[in-house]
VEXMI-635265 format. One record per residue: residue in one letter; x negated, y, z negated of N, C-alpha, C in turn. Coordinates in steps of 0.1 Angstrom, whole numbers, padded with zeros to 4 digits, always signed. Example, Ala and Ser with C-alpha at 12.3 -4.5 7.8 and 13.67 -1.06 7.14 Angstrom:
2
A-0132-0057-0078-0123-0045-0078-0132-0033-0078 S-0128-0022-0071-0137-0011-0071-0129+0000-0079 
//
This chain:
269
X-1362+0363-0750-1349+0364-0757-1344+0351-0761 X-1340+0351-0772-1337+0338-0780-1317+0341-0777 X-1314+0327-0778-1299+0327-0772-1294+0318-0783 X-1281+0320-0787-1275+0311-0798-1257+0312-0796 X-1250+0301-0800-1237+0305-0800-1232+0301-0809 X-1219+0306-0814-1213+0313-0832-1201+0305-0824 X-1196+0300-0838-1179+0299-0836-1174+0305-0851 X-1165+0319-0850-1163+0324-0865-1150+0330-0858 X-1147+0337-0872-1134+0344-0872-1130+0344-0884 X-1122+0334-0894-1122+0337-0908-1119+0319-0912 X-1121+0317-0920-1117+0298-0923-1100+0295-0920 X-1097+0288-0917-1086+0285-0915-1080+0295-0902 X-1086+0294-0896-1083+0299-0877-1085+0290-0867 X-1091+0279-0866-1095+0271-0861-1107+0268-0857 X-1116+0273-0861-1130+0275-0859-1135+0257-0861 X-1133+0249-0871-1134+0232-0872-1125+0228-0856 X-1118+0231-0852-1109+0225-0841-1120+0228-0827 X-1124+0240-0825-1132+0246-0818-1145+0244-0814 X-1149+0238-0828-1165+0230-0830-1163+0215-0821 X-1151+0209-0826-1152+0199-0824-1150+0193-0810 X-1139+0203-0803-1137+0203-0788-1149+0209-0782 X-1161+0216-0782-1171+0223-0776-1183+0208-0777 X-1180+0203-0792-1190+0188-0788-1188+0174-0779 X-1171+0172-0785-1169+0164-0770-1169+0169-0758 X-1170+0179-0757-1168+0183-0740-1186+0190-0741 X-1193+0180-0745-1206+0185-0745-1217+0195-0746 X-1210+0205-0752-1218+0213-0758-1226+0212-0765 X-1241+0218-0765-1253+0212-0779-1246+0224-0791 X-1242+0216-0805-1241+0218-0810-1250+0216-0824 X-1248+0227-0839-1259+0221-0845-1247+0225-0861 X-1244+0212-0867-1240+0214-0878-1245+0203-0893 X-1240+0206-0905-1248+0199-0916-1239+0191-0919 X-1225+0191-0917-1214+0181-0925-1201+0183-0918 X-1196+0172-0915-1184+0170-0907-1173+0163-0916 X-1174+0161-0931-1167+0157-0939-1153+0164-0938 X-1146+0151-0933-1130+0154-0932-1124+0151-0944 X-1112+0156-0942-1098+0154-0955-1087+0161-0952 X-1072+0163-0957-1064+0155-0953-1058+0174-0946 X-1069+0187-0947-1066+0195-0939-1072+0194-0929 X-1087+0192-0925-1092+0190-0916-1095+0172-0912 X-1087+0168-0907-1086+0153-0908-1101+0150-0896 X-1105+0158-0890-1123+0153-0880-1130+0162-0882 X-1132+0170-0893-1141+0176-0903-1144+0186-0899 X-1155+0193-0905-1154+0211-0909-1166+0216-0902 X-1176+0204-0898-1189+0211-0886-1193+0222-0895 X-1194+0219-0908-1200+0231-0916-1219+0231-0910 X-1221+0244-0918-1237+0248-0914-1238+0257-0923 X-1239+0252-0939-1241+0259-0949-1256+0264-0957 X-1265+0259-0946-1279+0263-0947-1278+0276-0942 X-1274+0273-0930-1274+0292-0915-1272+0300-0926 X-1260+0302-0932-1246+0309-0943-1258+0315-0956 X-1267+0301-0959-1272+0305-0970-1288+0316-0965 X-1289+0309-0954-1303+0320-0949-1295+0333-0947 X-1287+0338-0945-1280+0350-0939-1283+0356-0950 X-1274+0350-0963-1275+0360-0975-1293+0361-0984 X-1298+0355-0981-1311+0356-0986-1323+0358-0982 X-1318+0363-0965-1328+0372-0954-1339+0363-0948 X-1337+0351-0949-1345+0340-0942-1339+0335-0928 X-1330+0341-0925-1321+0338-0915-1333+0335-0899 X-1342+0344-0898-1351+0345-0889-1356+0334-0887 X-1365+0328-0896-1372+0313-0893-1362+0302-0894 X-1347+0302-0893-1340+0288-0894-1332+0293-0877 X-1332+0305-0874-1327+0305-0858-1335+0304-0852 X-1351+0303-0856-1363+0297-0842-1362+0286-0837 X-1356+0276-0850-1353+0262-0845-1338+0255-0838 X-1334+0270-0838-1320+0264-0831-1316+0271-0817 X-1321+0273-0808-1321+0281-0798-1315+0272-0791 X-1307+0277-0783-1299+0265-0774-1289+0266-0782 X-1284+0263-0791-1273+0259-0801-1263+0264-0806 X-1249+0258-0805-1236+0265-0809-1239+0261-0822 X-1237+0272-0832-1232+0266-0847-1221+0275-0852 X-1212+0272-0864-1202+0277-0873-1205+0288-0881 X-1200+0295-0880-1199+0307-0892-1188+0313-0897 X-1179+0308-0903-1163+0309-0904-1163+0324-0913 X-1171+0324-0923-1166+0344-0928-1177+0353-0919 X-1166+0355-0911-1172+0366-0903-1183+0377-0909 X-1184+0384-0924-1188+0390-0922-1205+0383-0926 X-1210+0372-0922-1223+0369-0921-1230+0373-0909 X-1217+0374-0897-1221+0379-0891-1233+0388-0889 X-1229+0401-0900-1239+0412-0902-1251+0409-0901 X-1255+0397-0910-1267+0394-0916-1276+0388-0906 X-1266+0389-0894-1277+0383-0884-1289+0391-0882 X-1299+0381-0880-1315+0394-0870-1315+0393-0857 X-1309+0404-0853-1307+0408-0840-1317+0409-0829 X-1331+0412-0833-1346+0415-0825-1347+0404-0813 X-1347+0405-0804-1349+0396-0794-1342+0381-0797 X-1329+0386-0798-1318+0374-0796-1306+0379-0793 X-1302+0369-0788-1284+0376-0784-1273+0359-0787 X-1265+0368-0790-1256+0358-0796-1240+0357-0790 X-1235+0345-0788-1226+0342-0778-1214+0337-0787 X-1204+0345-0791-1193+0345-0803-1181+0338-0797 X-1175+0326-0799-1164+0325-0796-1155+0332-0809 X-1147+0336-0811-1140+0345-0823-1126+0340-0819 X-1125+0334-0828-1111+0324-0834-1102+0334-0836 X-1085+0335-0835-1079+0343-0839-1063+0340-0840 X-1059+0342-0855-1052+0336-0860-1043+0348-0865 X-1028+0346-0868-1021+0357-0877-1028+0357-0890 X-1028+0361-0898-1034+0366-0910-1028+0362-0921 X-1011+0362-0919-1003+0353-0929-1004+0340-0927 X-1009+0334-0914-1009+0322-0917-1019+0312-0919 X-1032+0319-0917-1045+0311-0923-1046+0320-0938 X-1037+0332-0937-1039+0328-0959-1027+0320-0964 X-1018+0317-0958-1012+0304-0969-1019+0289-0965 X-1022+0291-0953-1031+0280-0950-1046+0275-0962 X-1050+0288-0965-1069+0293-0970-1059+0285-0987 X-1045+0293-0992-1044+0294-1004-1042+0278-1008 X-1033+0268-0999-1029+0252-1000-1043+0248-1004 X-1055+0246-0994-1066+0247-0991-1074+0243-1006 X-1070+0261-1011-1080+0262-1023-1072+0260-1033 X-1060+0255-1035-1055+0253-1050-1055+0236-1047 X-1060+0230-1037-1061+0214-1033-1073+0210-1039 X-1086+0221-1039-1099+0219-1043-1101+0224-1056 X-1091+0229-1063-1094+0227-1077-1092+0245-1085 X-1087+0250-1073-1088+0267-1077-1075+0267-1086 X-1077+0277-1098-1073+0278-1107-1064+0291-1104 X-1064+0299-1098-1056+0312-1093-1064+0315-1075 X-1052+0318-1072-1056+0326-1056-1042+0335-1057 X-1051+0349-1047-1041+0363-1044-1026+0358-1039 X-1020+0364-1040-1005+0358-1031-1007+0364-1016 X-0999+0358-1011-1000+0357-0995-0998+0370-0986 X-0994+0379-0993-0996+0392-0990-1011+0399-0991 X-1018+0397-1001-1028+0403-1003-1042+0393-0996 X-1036+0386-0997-1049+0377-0989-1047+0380-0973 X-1036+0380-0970-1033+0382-0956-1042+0397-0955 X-1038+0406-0963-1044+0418-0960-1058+0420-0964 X-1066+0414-0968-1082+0410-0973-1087+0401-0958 X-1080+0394-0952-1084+0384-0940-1085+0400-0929 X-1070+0405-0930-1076+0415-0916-1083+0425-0918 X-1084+0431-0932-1097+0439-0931-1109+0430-0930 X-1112+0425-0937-1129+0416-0934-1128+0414-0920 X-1121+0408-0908-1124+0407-0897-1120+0415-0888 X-1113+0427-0890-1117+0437-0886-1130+0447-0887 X-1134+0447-0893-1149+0451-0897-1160+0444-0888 X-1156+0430-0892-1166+0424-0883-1162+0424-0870 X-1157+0427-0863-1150+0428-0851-1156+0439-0842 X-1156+0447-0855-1160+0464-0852-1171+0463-0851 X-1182+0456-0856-1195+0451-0859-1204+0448-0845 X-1193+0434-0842-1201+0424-0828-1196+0433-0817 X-1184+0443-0818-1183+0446-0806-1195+0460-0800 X-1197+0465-0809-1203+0476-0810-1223+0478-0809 X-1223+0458-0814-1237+0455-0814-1243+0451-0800 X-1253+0454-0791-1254+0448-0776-1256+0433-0780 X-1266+0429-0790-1270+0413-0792-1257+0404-0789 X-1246+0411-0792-1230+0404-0796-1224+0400-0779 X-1220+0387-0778-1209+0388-0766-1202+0380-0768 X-1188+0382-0770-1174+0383-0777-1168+0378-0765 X-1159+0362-0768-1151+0356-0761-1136+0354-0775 X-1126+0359-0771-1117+0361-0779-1106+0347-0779 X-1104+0340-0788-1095+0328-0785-1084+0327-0794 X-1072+0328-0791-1062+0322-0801-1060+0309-0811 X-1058+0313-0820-1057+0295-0824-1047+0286-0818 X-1039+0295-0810-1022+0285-0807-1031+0280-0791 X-1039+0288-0786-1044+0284-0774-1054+0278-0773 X-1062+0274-0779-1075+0270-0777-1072+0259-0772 X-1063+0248-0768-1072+0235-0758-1070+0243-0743 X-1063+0256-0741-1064+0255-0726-1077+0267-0725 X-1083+0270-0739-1091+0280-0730-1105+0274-0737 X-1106+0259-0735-1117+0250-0733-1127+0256-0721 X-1123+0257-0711-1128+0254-0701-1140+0273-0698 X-1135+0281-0705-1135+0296-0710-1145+0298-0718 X-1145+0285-0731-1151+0288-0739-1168+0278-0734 X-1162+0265-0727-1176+0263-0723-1181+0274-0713 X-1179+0280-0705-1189+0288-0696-1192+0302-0700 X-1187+0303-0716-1193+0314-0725-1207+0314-0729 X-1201+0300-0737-1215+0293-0743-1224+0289-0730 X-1223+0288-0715-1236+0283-0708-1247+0291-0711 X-1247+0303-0712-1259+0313-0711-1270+0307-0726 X-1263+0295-0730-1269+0295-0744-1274+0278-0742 X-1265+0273-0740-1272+0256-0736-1284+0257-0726 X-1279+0268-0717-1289+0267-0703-1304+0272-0710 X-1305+0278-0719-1321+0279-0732-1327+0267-0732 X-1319+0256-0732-1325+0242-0740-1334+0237-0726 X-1347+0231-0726-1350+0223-0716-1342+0217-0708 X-1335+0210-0716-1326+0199-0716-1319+0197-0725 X-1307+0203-0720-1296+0202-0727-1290+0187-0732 X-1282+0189-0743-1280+0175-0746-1274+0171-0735 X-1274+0151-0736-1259+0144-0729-1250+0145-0736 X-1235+0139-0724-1222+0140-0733-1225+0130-0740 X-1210+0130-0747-1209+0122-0760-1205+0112-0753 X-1202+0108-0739-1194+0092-0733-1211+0091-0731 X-1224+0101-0724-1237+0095-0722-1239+0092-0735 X-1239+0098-0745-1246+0089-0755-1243+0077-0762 X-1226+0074-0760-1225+0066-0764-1228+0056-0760 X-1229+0051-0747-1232+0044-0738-1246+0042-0738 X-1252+0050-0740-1271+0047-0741-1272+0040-0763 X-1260+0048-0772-1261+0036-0783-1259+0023-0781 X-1249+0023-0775-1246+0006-0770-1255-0001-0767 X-1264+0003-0752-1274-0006-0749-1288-0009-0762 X-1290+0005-0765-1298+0003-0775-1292-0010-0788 X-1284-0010-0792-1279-0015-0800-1285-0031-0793 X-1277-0035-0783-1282-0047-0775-1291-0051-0778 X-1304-0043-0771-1316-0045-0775-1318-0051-0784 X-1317-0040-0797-1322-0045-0809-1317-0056-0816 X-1303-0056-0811-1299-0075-0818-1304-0090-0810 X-1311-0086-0795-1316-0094-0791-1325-0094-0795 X-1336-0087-0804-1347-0087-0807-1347-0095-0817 X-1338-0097-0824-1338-0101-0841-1340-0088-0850 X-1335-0076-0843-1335-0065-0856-1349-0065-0858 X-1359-0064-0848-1372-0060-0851-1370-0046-0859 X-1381-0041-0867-1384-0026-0870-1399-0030-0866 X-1403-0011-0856-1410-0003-0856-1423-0007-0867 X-1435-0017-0867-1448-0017-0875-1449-0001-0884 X-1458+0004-0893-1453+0015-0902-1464+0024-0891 X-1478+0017-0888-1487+0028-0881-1483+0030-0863 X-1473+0020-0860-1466+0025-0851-1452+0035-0852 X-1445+0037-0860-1441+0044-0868-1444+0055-0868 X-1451+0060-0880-1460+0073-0878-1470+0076-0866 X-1470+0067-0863-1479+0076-0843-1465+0081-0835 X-1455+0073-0837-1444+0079-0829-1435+0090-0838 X-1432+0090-0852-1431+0105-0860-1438+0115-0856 X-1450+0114-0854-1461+0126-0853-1459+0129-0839 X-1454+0120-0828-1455+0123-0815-1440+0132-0815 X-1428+0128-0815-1417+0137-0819-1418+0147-0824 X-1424+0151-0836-1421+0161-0844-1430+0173-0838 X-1443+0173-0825-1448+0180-0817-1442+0181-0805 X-1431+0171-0801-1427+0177-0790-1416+0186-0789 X-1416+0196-0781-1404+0207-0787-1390+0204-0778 X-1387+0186-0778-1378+0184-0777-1368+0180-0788 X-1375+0177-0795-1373+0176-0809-1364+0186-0817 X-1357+0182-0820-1348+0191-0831-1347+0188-0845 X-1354+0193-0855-1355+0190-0866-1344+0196-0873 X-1333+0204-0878-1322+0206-0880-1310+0196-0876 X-1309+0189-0868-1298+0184-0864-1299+0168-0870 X-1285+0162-0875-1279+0159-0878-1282+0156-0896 X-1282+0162-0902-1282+0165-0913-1298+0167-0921 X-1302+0175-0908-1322+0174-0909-1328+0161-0910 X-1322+0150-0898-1329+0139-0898-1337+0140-0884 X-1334+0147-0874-1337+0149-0863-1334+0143-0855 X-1332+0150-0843-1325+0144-0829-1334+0148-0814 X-1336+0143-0808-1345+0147-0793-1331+0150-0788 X-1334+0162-0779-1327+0162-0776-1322+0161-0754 X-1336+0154-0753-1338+0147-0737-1324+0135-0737 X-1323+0127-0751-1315+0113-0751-1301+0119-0757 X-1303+0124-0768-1293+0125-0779-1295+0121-0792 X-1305+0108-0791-1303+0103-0801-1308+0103-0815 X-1304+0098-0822-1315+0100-0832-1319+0096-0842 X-1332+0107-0839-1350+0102-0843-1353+0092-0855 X-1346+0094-0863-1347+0089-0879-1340+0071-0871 X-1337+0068-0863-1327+0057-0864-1340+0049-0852 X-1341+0058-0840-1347+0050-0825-1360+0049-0829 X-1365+0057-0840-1381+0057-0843-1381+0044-0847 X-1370+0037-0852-1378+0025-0867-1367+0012-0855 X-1366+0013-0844-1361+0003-0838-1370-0001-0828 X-1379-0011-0828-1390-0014-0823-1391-0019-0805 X-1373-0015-0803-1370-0022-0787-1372-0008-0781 X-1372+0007-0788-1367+0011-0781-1380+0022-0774 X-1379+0026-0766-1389+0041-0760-1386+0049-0760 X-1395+0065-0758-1390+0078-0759-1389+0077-0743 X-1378+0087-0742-1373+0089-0734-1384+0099-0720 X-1395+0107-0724-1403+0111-0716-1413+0105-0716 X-1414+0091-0722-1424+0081-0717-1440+0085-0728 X-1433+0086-0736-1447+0090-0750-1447+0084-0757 X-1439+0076-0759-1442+0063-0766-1435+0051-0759 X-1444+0038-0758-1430+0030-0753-1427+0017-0764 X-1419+0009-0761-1413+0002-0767-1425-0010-0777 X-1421-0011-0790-1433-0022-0793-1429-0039-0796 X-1441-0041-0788-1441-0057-0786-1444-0065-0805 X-1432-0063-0810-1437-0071-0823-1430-0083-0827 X-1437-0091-0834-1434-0107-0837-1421-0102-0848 X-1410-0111-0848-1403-0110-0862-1405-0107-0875 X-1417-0112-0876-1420-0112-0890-1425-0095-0896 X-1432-0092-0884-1437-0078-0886-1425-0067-0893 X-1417-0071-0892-1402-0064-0896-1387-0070-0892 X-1380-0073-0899-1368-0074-0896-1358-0068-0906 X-1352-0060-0897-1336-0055-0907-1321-0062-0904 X-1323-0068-0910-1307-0082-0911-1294-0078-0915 X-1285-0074-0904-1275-0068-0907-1272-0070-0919 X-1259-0065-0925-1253-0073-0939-1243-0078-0934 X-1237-0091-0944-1226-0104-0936-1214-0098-0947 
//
């Protein structure tokens, strides 16, 4: 049984607020863009690949690679489109008055360039049917397990929503570190590598350690904008592969002994 967790309800409920509190307080999360602005000022943890597999029935082969993993799905009714067959899904479900994520949705969309939106009555009444439906959906589905959150309450029911999501982190080998472990493991790394002189990684040591990653199924090839992340350290692959101070963390590759010349990347001044 494959395990996953959803944060939805409808856009403008808090579902961005919810993402973002479940990753500092370390939850493995998996999103494509965290591009903020001046509504969501620490960004939207969108996952507009998942959204687009849903509608075009490929949804199946992009959830093999995310198991373990909380992601976003703000119009609930993608929900449907889930493939239910030997997975179960762990919903936090955002919930907002309805008049006030549609004048929230309508600011939103006449900011990005919309040329007409419904008035605030009818949108309000389009938000509660669509998530009523879907409501009707997850609750009625067994794959579905439905943790209900207000928008006015979500920092106190943090602690609610992580031990929803456990049944889904606890999938991963090894769950990520927090965000204070990983920052703390960038730092040193960082160290390293300026003590080195900004070695990079030789190219056929390079691809011996690409090829060694991308076989290990610690590996997360979806995560952070499909550059990939292991997920034993945190960190990521695209960045610690081509830093030549550094080792995998289960001891499969270790650190390479190379002269300056073999590579140097020189900050910019």
């Amino acid at each position: 049984m494959t395990r996953h967790g959803i944060v939805s309800g409808f856009p403008r409920s808090g579902t961005s607020a919810a993402m973002r509190l479940l990753r500092d307080a370390g939850v493995p999360i998996f999103y494509q863009g965290d591009h903020a602005d001046e509504f969501n000022p620490q960004g939207y943890f969108e996952a507009p690949q998942i959204m687009a597999a849903c509608m075009n029935g490929s949804a199946d082969n992009m959830l093999d690679s995310l198991a373990g993993l909380t992601f976003k799905m703000p119009l609930p009714h993608h929900l449907e489109k889930l493939p239910t067959k030997g997975r179960e899904f762990f919903v936090i479900w955002m919930e907002r008055d309805p008049m006030q994520s549609a004048i929230s949705l309508r600011k939103l969309n006449f900011a990005r360039g919309a040329k007409f939106q419904p008035d605030p009555e009818t949108l309000a009444a389009n938000i509660e049917r669509v998530r009523a439906r879907a409501l009707e959906y997850i609750t009625a589905t067994p794959a579905f397990h439905i943790l209900r959150v207000p928008q006015s309450e979500l920092d106190s029911h943090i602690p609610a929503m992580i031990a929803h999501l456990r049944p889904v982190s606890e999938t991963l080998s090894h769950p990520l570190p927090t965000a204070r472990e990983m920052l703390a493991r960038f730092g040193h790394a960082a160290h390293r590598f300026a003590r080195s002189g900004f070695t990079t990684t030789p190219p056929e040591a390079l691809a011996a350690r690409e090829a060694t990653c991308r076989a290990c199924p610690e590996w997360d090839a979806q995560a952070l904008n499909a550059t990939g992340r292991c997920r034993k350290c945190g960190c990521s692959t695209w960045a610690k592969l081509r830093m030549a101070t550094e080792r995998c963390p289960l001891g499969k590759w270790e650190a390479v002994e190379s002269k300056p010349e073999t590579g140097v990347l020189k900050p910019e001044i």
